[in-house]
C-alpha positions in Angstrom: -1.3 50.2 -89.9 -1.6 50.2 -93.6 -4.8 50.9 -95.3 -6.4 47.0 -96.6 -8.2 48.7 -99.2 -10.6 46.3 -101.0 -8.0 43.7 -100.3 -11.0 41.3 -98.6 -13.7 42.0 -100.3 -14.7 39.1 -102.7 -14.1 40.1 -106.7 -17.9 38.5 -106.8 -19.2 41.2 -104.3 -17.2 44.3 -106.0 -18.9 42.9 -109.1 -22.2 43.3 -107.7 -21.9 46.7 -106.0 -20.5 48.2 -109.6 -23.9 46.3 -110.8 -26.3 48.1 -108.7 -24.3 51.4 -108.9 -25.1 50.8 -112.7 -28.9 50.1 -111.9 -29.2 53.1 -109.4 -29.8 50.4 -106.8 -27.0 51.6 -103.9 -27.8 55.0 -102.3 -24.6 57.3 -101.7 -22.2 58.3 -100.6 -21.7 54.6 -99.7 -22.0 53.5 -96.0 -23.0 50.9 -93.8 -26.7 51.6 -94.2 -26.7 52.1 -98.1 -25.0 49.1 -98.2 -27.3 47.2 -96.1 -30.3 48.5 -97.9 -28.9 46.7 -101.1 -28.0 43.4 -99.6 -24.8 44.5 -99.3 -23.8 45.0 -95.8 -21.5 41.9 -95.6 -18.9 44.2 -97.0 -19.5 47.5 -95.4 -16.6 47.1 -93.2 -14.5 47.0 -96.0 -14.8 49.4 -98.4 -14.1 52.7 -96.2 -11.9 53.4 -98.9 -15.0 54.2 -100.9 -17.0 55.8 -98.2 -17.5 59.4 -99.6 -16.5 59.3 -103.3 -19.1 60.2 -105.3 -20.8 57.8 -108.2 -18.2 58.1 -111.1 -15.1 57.9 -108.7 -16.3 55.0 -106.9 -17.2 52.5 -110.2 -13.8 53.9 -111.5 -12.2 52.6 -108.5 -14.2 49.2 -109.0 -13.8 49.0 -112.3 -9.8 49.4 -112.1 -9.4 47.0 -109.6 -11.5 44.2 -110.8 -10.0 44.5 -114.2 -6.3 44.2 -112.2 -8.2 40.8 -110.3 -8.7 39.8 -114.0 -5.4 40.2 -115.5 -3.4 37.2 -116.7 0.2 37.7 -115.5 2.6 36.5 -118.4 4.7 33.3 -117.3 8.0 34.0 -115.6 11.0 32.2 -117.2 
């Protein structure tokens, strides 16, 4: 099986872990507990892929794929 990435997590709840990254609110390396301590543990099953990274890597990897979320694809003719 494939890897899901951050395929089901919510852009709103991505938005609000890079928030608290930001605000030194989420304890790391991320985990199931660090995520629950910030009100977060709705999603812990679903960011393994971020599970060990270290601060800069994981808002890098939240950054690039909320900005992707965001992009406007151009109209197909």
């Amino acid at each position: 099986m494939l890897p899901k990435g951050l395929t089901r997590v919510r852009t709103s709840r991505l938005e609000r872990l890079l928030k608290l990254l930001h605000q030194d609110q989420v304890g790391l390396p991320i985990s199931g507990a660090t995520l629950m301590t910030a009100g977060l543990s709705d999603i812990a099953d679903d960011v393994d892929i971020l599970k060990g990274l270290e601060r800069s890597a994981v808002q890098v990897v939240l950054v690039a794929v909320i900005a992707e979320r965001r992009r406007k694809l151009p109209a197909v003719d």
